[in-house]
DRENGUTI-710549 format. One record per residue (C-alpha): residue in one letter; x, y, z. Coordinates in pm, whole numbers, padded with zeros to 5 digits, always signed. Example, Ala and Ser with C-alpha at 12.3 -4.5 7.8 and 13.67 -1.06 7.14 Angstrom:
// DRENGUTI-710549
A+01230-00450+00780 S+01367-00106+00714 
//
This chain:
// DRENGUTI-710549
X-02828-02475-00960 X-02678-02219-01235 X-02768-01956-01027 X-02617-02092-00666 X-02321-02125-00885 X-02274-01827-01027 X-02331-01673-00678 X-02087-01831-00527 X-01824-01745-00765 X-01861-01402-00731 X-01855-01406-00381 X-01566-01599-00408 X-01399-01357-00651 X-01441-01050-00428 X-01302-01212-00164 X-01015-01304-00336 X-00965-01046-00570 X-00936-00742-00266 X-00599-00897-00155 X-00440-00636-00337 X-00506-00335-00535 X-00383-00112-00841 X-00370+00234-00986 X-00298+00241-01360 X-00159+00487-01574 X+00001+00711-01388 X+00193+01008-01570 X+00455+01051-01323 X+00797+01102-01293 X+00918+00794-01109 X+01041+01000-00831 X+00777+01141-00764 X+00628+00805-00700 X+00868+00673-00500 X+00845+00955-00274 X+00442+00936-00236 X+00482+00567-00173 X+00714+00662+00106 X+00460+00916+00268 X+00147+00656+00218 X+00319+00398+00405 X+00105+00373+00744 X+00412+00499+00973 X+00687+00563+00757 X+00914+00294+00589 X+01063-00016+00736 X+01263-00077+00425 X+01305+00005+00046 X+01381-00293-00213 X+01768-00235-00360 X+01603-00099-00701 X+01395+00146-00466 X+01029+00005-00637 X+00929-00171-00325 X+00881+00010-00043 X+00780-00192+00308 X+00579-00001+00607 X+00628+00027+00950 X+00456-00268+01126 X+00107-00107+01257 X-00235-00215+01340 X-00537+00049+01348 X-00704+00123+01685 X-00987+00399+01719 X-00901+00510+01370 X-00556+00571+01385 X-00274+00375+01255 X-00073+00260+01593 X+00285+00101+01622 X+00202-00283+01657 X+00603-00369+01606 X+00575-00639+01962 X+00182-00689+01925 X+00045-01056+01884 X-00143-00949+01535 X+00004-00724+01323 X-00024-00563+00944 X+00227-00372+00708 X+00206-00285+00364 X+00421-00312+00017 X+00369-00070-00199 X+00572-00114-00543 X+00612+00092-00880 X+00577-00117-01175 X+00629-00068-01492 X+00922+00023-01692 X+00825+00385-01802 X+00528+00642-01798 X+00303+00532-01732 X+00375+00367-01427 X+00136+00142-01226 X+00126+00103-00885 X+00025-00222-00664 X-00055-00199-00315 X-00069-00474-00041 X-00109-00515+00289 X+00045-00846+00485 X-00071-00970+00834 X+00178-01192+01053 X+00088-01342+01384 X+00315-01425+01712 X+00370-01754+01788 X+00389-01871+02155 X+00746-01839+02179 X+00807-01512+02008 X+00880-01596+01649 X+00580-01433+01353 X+00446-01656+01102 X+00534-01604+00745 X+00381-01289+00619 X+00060-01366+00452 X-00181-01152+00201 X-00487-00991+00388 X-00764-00770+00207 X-00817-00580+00571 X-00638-00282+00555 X-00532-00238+00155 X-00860+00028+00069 X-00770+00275+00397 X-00328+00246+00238 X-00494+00313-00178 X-00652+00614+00013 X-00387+00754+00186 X-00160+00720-00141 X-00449+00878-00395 X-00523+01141-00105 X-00121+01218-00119 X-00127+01179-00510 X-00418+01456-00498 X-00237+01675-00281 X+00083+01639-00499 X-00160+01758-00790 X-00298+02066-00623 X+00134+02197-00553 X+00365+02014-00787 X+00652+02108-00584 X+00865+02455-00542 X+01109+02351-00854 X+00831+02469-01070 X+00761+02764-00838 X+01079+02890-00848 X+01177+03235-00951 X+01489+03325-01051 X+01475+03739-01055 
//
């Protein structure tokens, strides 16, 4: 019975807990974040929160491995990506919300979905790698 239990939980938990994911401690300048959050967003940005730490995607679904406009489809996804934390280190949470058209037109209220959260974390680590390898040209930058 213990064990049937204790099954069940976990299944439950990773379910559950793959709504949304984190990166910690990242030794960034804030900027710097804001502006990878911007270019991991699955079709650029929708909109950015007044305090710029919440940045919204385009509206997309993924067909034959590519992220697609879904803006007028019947299902469709778009992530949140926000900055947290007051200083270095920052953290940053990433979610992805589904809505769904209702017969006459109107989406339902955004809701959390674990579908497409790993492939946005990817995009944002692959962009926070590539960031890594060529810090920028301010650095590169010779005066003489």
């Amino acid at each position: 019975m213990f064990r049937r239990l204790s099954v069940l939980l976990i299944c439950a938990a990773g379910l559950v807990g793959c709504a949304s994911t984190s990166i910690d401690n990242l030794h960034f300048p804030y900027r710097a974040l804001q502006n990878l959050a911007k270019k991991s967003s699955p079709l650029g940005v929708r909109t950015v929160s007044r305090n710029g730490r919440e940045v919204y995607s385009q509206y997309f679904a993924i067909y034959k491995g590519t992220y697609r406009d879904a803006s007028k489809l019947g299902r469709r996804y778009f992530s949140k990506i926000s900055i947290l934390g007051g200083r270095r280190p920052y953290e940053v949470s990433i979610e992805v919300f589904e809505e769904t058209r209702h017969s006459d037109g109107s989406y339902s209220s955004p809701s959390s979905t674990s579908k497409y959260v790993r492939r946005v974390k990817m995009d944002f680590e692959r962009h926070l790698a590539e960031r890594r390898k060529n810090p920028g040209t301010i650095d590169d930058f010779k005066v003489f």
